[in-house]
N, C-alpha and C positions, 0 to 999 in steps of 0.2 A: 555240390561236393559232399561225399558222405563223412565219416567220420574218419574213417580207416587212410581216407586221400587225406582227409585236411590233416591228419596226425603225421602221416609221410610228408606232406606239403611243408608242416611248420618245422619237422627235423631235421627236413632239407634245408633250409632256411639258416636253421640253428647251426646246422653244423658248418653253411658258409661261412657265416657272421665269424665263427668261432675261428675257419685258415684262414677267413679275413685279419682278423685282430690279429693274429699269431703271425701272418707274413706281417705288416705293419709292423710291429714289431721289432721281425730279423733284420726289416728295413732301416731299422734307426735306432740311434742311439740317443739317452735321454743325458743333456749337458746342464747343470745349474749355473744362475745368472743370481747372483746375490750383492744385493745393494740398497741405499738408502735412496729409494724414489719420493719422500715424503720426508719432513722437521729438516733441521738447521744443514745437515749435508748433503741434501737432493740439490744446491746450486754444483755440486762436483757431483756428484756421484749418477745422475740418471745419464749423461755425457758416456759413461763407461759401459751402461745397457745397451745404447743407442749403439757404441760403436762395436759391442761382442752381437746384437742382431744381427748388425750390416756383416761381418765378420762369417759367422755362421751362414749368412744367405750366400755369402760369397763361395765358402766351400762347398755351400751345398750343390750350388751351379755347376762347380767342376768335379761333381761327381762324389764328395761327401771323403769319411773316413773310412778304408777299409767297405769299400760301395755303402756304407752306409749314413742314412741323412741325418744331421745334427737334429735333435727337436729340444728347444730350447727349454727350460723351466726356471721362470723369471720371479722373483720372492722381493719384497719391498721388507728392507731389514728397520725402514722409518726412521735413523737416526736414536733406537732406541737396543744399547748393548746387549742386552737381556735378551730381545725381540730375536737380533740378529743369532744368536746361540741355540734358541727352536726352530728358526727359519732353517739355520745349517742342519740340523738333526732329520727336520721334515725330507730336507733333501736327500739327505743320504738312504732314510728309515723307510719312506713313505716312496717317495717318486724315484729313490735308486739309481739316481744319476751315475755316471762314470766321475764326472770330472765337477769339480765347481770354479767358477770364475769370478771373484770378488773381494768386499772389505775396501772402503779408504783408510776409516781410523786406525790407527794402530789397538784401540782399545775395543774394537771389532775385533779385531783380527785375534787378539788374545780371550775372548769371550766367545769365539768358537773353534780354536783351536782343540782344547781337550775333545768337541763333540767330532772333528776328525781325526785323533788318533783314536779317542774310542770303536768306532764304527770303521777305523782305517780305510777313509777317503784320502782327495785328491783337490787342493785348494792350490790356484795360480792368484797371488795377491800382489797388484797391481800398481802400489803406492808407494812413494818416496817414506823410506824409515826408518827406524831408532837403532838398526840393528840388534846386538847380544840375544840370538831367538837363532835356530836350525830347528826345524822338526820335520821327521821325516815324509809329514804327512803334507807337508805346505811347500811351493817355491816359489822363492820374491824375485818376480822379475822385477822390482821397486829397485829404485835408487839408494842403495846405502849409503852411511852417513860420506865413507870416502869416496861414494861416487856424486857429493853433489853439496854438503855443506862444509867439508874439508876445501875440496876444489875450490870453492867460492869464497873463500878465509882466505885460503893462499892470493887467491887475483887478489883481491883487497888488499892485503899485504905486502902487494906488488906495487899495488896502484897508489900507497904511502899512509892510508889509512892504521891509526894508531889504537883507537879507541872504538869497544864494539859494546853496544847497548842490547841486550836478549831480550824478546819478547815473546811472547807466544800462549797458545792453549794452553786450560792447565787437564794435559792427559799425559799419559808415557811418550808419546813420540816428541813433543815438543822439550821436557823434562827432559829426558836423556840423550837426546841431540843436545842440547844446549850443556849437560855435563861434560859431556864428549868435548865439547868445541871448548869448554873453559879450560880443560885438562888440555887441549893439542895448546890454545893461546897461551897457555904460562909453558907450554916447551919451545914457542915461538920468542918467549921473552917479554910478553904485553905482559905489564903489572898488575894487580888485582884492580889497581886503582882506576886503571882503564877499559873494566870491565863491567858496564851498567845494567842495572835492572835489579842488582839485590843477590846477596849470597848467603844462604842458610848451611849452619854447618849441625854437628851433632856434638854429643856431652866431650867428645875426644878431640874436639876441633877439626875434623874433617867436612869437606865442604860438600853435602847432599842436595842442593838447590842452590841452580847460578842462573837468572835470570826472573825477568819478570810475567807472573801469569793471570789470565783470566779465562772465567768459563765460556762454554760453548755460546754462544749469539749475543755475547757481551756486545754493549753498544756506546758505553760512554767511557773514552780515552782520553779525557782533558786533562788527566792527573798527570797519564803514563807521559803522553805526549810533551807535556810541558816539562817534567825529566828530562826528557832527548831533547828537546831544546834547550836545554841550560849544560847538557852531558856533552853538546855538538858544538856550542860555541865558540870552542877552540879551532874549531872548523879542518880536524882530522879526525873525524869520526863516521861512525854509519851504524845502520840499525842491523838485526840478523831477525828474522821476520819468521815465524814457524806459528804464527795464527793460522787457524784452518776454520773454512767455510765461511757461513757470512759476515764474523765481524772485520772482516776485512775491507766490508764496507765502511761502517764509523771509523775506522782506524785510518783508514786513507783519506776521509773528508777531514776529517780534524787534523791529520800532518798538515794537509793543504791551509785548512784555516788559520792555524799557527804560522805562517808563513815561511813555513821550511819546502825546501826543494833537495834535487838530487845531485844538487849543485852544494846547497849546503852539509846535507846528510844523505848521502844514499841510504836505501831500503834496499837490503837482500831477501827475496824472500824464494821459502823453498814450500807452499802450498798454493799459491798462485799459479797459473797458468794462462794460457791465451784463451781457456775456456771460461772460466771464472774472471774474464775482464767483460766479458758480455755484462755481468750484473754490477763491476764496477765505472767509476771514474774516471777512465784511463786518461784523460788529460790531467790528471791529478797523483799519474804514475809516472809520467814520462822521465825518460832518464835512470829510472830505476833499474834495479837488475833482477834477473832468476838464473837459477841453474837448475836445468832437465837434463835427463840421457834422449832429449827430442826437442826440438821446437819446428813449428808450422814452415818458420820461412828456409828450412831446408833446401837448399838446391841441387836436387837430385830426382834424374826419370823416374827413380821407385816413389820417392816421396810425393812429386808430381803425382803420378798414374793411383798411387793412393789417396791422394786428396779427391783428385776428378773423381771418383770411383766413389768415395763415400758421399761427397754430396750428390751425384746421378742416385744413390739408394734412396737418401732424402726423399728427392722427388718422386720415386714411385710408390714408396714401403708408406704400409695402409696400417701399422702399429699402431694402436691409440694411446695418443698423448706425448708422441715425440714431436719436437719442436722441428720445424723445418727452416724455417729464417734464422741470417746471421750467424751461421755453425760454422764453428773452428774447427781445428785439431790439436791435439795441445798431449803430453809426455805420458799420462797415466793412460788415456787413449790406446796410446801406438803400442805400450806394455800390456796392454789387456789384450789389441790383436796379433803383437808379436808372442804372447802367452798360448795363445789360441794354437796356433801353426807350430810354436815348438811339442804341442801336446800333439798336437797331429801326427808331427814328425817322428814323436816315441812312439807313438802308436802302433806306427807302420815298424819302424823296426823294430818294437816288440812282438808285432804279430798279434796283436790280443789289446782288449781294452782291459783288461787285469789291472790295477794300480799296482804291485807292487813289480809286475813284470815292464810298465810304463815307465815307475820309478827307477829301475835299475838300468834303461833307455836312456833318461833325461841322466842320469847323476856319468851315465858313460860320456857325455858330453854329443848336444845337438845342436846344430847353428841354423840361424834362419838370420835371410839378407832380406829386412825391413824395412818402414821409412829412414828409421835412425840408422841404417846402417846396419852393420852384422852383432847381432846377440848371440852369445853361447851358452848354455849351459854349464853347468858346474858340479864339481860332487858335493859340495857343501848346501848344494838347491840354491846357491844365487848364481849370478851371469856378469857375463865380462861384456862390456858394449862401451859405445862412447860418450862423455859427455861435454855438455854445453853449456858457455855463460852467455846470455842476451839482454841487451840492454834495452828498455818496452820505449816502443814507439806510439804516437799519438793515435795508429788504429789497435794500437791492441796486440800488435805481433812482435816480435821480439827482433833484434838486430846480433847476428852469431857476432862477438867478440872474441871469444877465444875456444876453444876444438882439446879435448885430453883425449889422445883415440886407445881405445881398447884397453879400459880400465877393470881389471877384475875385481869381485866385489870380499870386502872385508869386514865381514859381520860383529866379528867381537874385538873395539876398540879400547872402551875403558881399562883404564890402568895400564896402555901401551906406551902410554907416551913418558917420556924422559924428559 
């Protein structure tokens, strides 16, 4: 080959490579996958990558968004807030995603907020939470406080329970649920005095901190615990449970060792899930309660044909380092692919993956019929869906007690109550 071929030969080349890359491209659309795969919240949160892949591969089978293929861009936020706020930035700056899909903590999700309205992105945040927070950059398909620690006060209240002991992380979400739930409990009538875990007030006597907290992978509860048993031995009480990730391990082996049960003191808890019983005790739960907008033992052909559907992915999807054995489904799950599909669904009636043309889609109101049932959209960016009390049974799954169907979600409680 002389020089003049080989110099045609390589521009031939080049300029394939180049309507290569470039159809590739029109082909697909780049989606961000933002989570803690690594530190104290990877036992929740890699559960939510696993089920936005299987999610993505599912669309992409039926032909994608808009004929185009999801390609996923998966960020390890490691459980470190900081990390998580350059992780979102990368996404948006660097890989240009349309959409992002994640955050559990609430202190995540506030540590990268600013970095999507600056950049005006599209974050779907997945998690049960504290409410008082709209931006027009974010929608929580998450369980607000009244769709899931209101509800779960009320059954207790039903159920004759008098006295509620607060526990939990100490971050925003568990802090300001547990403010919320002190303020509805004194318009219920429960006295301060039957309100455990500690109340801190400020120089004017107002009460800024009502319940009990500790840090992230806290492991020794002999103190707290031995409170609730001397809080419970009136034997009309129960705990309200808002610890996240793994010290919900020491904290259920030591209930257990103190020799309290669900009999003596229920535990409500609202970061638990049928996923996060894999790493726990669960004969050491039994009897306890949750409240999700989902649990596993749903009975219903969509819930079904979604369960069979995600573990058949399991078994073929060549991801490295998703677990295959022993997988649930469990509420932050079905909100992450129920988030997925209503993004879809603006998509398509916006015509454009535009965010703010997608936003004005989603805020007109989209429904999508779920495992949980039917979710809608909102102008406020939350959604109206059902929820669920279950009482955990000795594998792990939850038993439906009681159904609030089609609960619209109410972000800003504090100071509502009378």
């Amino acid at each position: 080959m002389n020089r003049k071929q080989f110099l045609t030969s390589t521009l031939a080349a080049t300029s394939l490579a180049l309507v290569s890359a470039a159809h590739a491209a029109d082909d697909t659309v780049k989606v961000g996958v933002l989570h803690s795969l690594s530190g104290t919240m990877a036992i929740s949160e890699t559960s939510l990558r696993d089920i936005l892949l299987f999610t993505f591969d599912e669309i992409n089978a039926a032909g994608g968004v808009m004929g185009k293929k999801i390609e996923p861009v998966v960020v390890d936020g490691a459980s470190d807030w900081p990390l998580f706020a350059e992780k979102a930035e990368q996404l948006l700056v660097q890989d240009k995603v349309a959409v992002t899909f994640g955050c559990w903590t609430s202190v995540s999700r506030k540590s990268v907020l600013p970095v999507f309205e600056k950049y005006n992105g599209m974050l779907f945040y997945p998690v049960q939470y504290e409410g008082e927070e709209m931006s027009k950059n974010i929608f929580y398909t998450a369980e607000a406080v009244n769709q899931q620690a209101i509800p779960a006060v009320d059954y207790m209240l039903e159920e004759g329970i008098k006295k509620f002991y607060l526990v939990g992380t100490d971050y925003v979400y568990p802090q300001t649920t547990n403010l919320i739930l002190f303020e509805y409990l004194q318009s219920k009538g429960v006295p301060v005095e039957n309100i455990g875990g500690g109340l801190r007030k400020d120089s004017d006597g107002n009460v800024i901190s009502a319940g009990k907290y500790v840090p992230f992978s806290h492991t020794d509860f002999q103190q707290i615990v031995s409170e609730i048993k001397s809080f419970a031995a009136s034997g009309d009480a129960c705990v309200i449970n808002t610890i996240n990730g793994d010290s919900n391990v020491p904290f259920f082996k030591e209930f257990a060792a103190a020799g309290l049960t669900s009999e003596d003191c229920p535990v409500v808890s609202f970061s638990i899930s049928e996923d996060e019983f894999r790493s726990l005790p669960a004969k050491d739960l039994v009897g306890h309660l949750g409240c999700w907008n989902y649990f596993m033992s749903i009975d219903s052909p969509a819930n079904k044909k979604f369960i069979g559907d995600f573990m058949a992915w399991l078994k073929t999807t060549d991801v490295p380092g998703i677990v295959k054995e022993n997988r649930v489904t469990c509420s932050p799950m079905v909100l992450s692919y129920d988030g997925v599909y209503l993004w879809k669904a603006a998509v398509e009636k916006a015509g454009s993956f535009d965010v703010d043309k997608v936003r004005e889609a989603l805020e007109s109101g989209i429904t999508f019929e779920g495992p949980n049932g039917k979710i809608t959209s909102m102008k406020n960016h939350h959604f109206i869906k059902n929820v669920y009390i279950g009482e955990t049974l000795e594998d792990g799954q939850f038993q439906i007690i009681k159904t609030f169907d089609q609960v619209p979600a109410e972000p800003f409680l504090k100071g509502t109550f009378e």
